[in-house]
C-alpha positions in Angstrom: 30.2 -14.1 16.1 27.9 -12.5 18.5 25.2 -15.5 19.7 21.8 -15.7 19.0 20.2 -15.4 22.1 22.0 -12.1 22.8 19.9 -10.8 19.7 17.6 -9.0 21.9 20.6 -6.3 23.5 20.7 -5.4 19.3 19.4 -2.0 18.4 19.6 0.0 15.2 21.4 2.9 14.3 18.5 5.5 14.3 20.8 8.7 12.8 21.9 6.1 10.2 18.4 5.5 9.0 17.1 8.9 9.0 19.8 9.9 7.2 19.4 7.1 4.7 16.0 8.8 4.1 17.1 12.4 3.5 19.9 11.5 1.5 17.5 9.1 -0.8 14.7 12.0 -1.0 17.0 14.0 -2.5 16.6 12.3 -5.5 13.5 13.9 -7.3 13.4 16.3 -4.3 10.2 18.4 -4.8 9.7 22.5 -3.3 7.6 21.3 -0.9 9.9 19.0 1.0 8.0 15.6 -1.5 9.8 13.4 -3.8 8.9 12.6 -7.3 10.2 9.1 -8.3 8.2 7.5 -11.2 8.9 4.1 -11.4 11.4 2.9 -14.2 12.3 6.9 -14.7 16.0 8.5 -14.8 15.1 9.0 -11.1 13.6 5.9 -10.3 17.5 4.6 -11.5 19.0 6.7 -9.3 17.4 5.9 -6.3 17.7 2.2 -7.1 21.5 2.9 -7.6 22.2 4.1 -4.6 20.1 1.3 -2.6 22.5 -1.1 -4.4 25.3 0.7 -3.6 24.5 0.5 0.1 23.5 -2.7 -0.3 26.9 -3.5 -1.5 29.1 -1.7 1.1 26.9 -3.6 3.5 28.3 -6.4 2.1 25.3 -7.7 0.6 24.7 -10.2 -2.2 22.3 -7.8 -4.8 20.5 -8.9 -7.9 17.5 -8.2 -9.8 15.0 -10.3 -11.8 12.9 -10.1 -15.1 10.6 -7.6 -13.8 12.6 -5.2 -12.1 12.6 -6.4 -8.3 15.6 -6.1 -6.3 16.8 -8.4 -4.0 19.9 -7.5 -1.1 21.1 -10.5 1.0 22.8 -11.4 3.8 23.4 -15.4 3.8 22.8 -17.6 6.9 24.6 -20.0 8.6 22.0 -23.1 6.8 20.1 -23.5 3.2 16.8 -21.9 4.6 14.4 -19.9 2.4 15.4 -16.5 3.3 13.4 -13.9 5.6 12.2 -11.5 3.7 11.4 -7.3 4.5 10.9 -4.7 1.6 8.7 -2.2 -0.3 8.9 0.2 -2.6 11.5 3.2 -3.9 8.7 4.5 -6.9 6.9 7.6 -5.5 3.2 9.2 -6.5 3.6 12.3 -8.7 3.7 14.7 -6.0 4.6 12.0 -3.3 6.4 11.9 0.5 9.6 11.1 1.2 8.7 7.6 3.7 5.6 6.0 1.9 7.4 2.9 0.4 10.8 4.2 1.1 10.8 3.1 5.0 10.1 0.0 4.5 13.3 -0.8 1.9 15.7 1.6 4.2 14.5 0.2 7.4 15.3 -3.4 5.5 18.7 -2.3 4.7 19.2 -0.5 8.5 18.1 -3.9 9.8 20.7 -5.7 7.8 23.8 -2.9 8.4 22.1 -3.6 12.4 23.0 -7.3 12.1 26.5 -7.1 10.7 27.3 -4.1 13.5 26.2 -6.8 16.2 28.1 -9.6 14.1 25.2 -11.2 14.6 24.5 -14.8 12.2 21.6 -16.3 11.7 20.5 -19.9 10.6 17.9 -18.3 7.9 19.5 -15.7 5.0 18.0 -12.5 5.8 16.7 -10.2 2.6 15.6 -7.0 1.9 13.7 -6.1 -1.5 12.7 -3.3 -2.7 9.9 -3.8 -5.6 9.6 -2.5 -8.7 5.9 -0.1 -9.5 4.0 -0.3 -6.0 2.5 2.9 -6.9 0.9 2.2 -10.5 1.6 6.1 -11.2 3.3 5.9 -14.3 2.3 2.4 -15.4 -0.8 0.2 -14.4 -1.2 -1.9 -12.6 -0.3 -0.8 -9.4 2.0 -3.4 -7.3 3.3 -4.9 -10.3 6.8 -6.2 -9.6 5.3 -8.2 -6.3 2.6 -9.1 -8.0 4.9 -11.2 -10.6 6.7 -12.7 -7.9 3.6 -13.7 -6.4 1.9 -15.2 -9.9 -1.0 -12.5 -9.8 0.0 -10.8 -12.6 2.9 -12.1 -16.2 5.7 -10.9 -16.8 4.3 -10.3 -20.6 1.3 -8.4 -19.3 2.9 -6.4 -17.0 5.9 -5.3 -19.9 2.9 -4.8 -22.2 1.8 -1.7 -20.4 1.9 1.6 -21.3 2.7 4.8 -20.1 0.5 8.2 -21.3 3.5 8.3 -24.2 3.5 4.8 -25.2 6.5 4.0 -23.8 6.1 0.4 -22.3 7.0 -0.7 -19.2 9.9 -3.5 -20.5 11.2 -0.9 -22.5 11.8 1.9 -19.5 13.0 -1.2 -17.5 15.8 -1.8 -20.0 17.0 2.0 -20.2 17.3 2.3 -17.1 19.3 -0.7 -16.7 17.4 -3.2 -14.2 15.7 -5.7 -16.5 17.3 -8.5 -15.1 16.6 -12.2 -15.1 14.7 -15.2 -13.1 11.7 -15.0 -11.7 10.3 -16.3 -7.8 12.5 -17.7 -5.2 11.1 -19.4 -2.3 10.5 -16.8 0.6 10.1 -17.9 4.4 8.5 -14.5 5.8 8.2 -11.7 5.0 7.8 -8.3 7.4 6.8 -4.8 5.2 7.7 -2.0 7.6 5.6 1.1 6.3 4.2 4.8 8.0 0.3 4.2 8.1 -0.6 6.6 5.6 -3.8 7.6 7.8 -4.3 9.1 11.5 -5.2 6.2 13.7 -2.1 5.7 15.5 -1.6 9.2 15.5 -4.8 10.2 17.1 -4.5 7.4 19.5 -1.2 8.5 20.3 0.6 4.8 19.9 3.6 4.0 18.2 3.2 0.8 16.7 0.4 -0.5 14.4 0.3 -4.1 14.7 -1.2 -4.9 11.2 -3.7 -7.6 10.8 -4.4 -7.7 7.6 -5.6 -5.4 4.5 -9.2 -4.5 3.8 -11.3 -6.2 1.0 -12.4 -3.8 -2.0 -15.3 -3.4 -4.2 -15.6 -1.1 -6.4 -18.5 -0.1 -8.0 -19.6 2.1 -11.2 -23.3 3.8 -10.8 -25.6 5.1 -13.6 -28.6 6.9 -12.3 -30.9 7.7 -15.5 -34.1 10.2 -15.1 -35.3 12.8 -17.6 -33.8 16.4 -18.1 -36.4 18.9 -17.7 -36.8 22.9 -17.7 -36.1 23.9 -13.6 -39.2 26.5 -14.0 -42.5 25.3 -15.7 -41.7 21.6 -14.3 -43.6 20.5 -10.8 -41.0 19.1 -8.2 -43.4 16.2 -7.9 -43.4 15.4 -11.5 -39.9 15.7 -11.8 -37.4 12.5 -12.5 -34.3 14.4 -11.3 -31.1 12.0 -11.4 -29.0 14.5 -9.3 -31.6 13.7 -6.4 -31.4 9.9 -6.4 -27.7 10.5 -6.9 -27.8 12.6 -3.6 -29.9 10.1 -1.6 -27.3 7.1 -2.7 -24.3 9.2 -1.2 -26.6 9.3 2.1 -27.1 5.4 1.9 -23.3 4.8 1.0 -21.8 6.8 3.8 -25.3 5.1 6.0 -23.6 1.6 5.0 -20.4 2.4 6.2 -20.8 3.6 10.0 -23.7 0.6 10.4 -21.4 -2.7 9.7 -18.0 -3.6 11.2 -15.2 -5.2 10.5 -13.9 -1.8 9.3 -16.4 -1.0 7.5 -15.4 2.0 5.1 -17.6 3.5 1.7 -16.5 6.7 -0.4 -18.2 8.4 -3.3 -15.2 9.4 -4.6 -16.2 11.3 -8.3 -19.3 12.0 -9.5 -20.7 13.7 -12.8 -23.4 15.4 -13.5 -25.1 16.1 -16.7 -26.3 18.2 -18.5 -24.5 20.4 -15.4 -26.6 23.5 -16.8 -28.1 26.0 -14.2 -31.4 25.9 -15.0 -32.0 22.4 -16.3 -32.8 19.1 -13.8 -30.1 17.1 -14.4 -31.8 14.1 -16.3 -28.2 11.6 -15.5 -25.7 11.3 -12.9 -22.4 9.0 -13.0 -20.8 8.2 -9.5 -18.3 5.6 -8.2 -18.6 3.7 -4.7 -15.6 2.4 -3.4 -16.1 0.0 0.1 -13.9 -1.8 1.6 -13.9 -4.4 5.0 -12.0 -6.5 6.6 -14.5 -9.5 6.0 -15.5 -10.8 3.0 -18.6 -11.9 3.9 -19.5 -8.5 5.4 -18.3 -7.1 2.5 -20.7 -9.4 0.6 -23.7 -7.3 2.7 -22.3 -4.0 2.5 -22.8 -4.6 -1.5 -26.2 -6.3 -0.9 -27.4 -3.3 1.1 -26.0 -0.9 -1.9 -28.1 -2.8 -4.2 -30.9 -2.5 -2.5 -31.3 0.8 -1.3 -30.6 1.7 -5.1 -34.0 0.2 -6.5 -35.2 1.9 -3.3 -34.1 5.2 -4.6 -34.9 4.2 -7.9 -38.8 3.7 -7.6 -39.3 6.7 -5.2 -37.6 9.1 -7.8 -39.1 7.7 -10.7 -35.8 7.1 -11.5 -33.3 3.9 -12.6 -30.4 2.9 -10.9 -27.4 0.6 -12.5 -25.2 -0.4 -9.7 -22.3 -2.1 -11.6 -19.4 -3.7 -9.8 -15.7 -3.5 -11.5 -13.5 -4.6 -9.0 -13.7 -7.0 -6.1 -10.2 -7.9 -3.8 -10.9 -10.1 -1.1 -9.7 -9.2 2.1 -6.2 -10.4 3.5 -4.9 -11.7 6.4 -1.5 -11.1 7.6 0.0 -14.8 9.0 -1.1 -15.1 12.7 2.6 -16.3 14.0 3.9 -13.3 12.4 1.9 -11.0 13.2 2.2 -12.2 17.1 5.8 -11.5 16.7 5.6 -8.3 15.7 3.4 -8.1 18.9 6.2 -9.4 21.2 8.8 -7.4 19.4 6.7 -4.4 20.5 6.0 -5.2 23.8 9.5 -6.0 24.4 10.8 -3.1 24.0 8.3 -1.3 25.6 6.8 0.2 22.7 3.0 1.3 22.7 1.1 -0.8 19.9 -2.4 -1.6 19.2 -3.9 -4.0 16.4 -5.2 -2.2 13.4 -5.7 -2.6 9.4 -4.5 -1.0 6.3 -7.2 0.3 4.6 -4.6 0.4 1.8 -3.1 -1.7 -0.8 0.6 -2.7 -0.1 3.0 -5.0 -1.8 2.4 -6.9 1.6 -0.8 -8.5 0.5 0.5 -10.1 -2.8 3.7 -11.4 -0.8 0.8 -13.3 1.9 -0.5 -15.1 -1.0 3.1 -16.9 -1.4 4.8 -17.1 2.2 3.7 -15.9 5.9 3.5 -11.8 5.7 3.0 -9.1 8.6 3.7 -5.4 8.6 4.1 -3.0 11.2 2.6 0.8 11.2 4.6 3.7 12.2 2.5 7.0 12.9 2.2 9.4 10.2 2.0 13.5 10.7 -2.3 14.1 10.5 -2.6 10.4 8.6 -1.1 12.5 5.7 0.9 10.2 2.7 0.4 10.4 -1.2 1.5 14.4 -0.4 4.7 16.5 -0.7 4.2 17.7 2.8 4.2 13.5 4.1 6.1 13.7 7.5 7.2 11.2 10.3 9.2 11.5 13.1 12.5 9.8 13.6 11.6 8.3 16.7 8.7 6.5 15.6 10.6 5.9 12.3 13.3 4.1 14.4 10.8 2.5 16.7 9.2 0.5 13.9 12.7 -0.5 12.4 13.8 -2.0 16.2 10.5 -3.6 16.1 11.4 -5.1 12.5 14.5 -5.7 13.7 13.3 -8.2 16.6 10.8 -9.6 14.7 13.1 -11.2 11.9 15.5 -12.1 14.2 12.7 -14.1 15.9 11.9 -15.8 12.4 15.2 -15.6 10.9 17.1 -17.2 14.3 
């Protein structure tokens, strides 16, 4: 057996992986070079068969629990709680061929990496892949990690539905991966994923040393006036909704470029009614999604939202019912992880800079249970939940080497 401190000579196969991802994106392959995976569909089986058929040649010790999650391991040389990579194989509708799918093949490249190098280490290395990160076919989104990590039950989460009733335990049993337990104990755990925006890109750096994942609020918004005839009505005696709708979009998108921590604030949909030509649109219905990377900025950014709405409510003489329905704190990757990551990078020469996903991963529920980092790989133009999602092998096998040293640092 190769000895530990020699780990740092050990490199992965970089034509292995990238073939690993074009040969699983051919399963649900779209026209426009996508994927199409639903979780817990015919093709969603397929793509977890052949995982566990690599896993298996690897010589890996595969099995799956209650909800779905599967779990390929490589034993260590002592009774350690394993170190732990992973992510996703279900895809968006008309989804890319690396978001979620990089992280579980760079796991499994990591492992094949380790047994090339005959390499043993004192913790059992794992790689998971989990079961609905994506929440496209059944809600909630992140579902499998978030019953590992006690967020969500195993009863709620087989309760759900998809739009043709079918429930989420009873796709997991046809397609054969209902399996049984629940949580084991979990060391670390490293999520290797592209960065689904253009930071990295645009700053021309390889590596995204992720520090954590943004808070969320969202927010529903009623703004009520008075419909009224666009000619014989006065523009100063007019209570037009679509206005004060229009002036909180100003304030929103004002909100975001004036805090920090990442401050970020979308009006994402917005309706208008009576939508009629010729009629001042008497009630407008709008969402505000915000997110930061500090709660208690986050707490301000919502503050500020309130009060620019009565604002904008008593200078249009009209009323404005800012009603949150969602609030995730903010979540910070483990410290000592996340400086490994660091040193992996730097080691190997790679450029890296800190930065945050402004996203949801399976990553954040994992931190609630065991020490958690991920690392960002550049994404062509920041594009991801999109057929035409690209990366470039380099970068693709960067951020696997970079995974690769970083559990090795953990796991040794």
């Amino acid at each position: 057996m190769e000895k530990i401190h020699s780990r740092r000579s050990a490199r992965i196969d970089a034509e292995r992986l990238w073939r690993a991802l074009i040969d699983l994106a051919r399963i649900g392959a779209t026209p426009k070079g996508g994927v199409r995976r639903l979780a817990l569909t015919e093709l969603d089986r397929q793509g977890r068969d052949l995982f566990v058929r690599w896993a298996r040649e690897a010589g890996l010790a595969v099995r799956w629990d209650a909800v779905g999650n599967i779990f390929a391991r490589r034993e260590g040389s002592e009774p350690l709680p394993p170190v732990m990579m992973g992510s996703h194989l279900d895809s968006q509708p008309s989804g890319g061929r690396f978001d979620g799918a990089y992280g579980v093949m760079a796991g499994l490249e990591v492992l094949r990496t380790l047994n090339d190098h005959k390499v043993k280490t004192r913790a059992p290395v794992e790689v998971a892949s989990w079961t609905n990160e994506e929440g496209s076919r059944f809600a909630p989104g992140m579902a499998g990690s978030g019953v590992f990590a006690g967020v969500h039950s195993l009863r709620f989460v087989s309760s759900q539905k998809d739009l043709e009733g079918v429930s989420f335990g009873e796709a997991l049993e046809r397609i054969g991966y209902a399996g049984a337990g629940g949580p084991h104990p979990v060391g670390a755990y490293f999520e290797a994923h592209i960065e689904q925006g253009p930071v990295l890109e645009d700053t021309r750096t390889t590596i995204g040393v992720v520090q954590g994942a943004l808070g969320q609020r969202w927010f529903d918004v009623a703004v009520i006036g008075q419909d009224a005839h666009a000619g014989p009505t006065p523009m100063e005696l007019r209570k037009d909704a679509l206005v004060g709708a229009s002036r909180l979009v100003l304030e929103v998108n004002r909100i975001a470029r004036e805090y920090p921590d990442y401050a970020r604030a979308t009006v994402g949909f917005m309706q208008v009614m009576p939508n009629s030509r010729n009629v001042v649109p008497g009630e407008v219905h709008l969402t505000v999604d915000m997110r930061n990377a500090s709660d208690s900025t986050l707490k301000k950014m919502k503050d500020d939202l309130q009060a620019s709405a009565t604002t904008i409510g008593a200078e249009c003489r009209v009323s404005v019912e800012v009603r949150e329905i969602v609030h995730f704190p903010p979540c910070e990757f483990a410290p000592e992880l996340v400086d490994a990551v660091r040193r992996a990078a730097g080691a190997l020469g790679l450029s890296h800079r800190d930065i945050v996903s402004g996203a949801g991963h399976d990553a954040v529920y994992l931190a609630r249970v065991a020490p958690t980092a991920m690392i960002f790989v550049p994404c062509e133009g920041g594009i991801s939940h999109n057929e035409i999602e690209n990366a470039r092998p380099e970068d693709l096998a960067a951020g696997c080497d970079v995974l690769l040293q970083a559990v090795l640092e953990r796991a040794a």
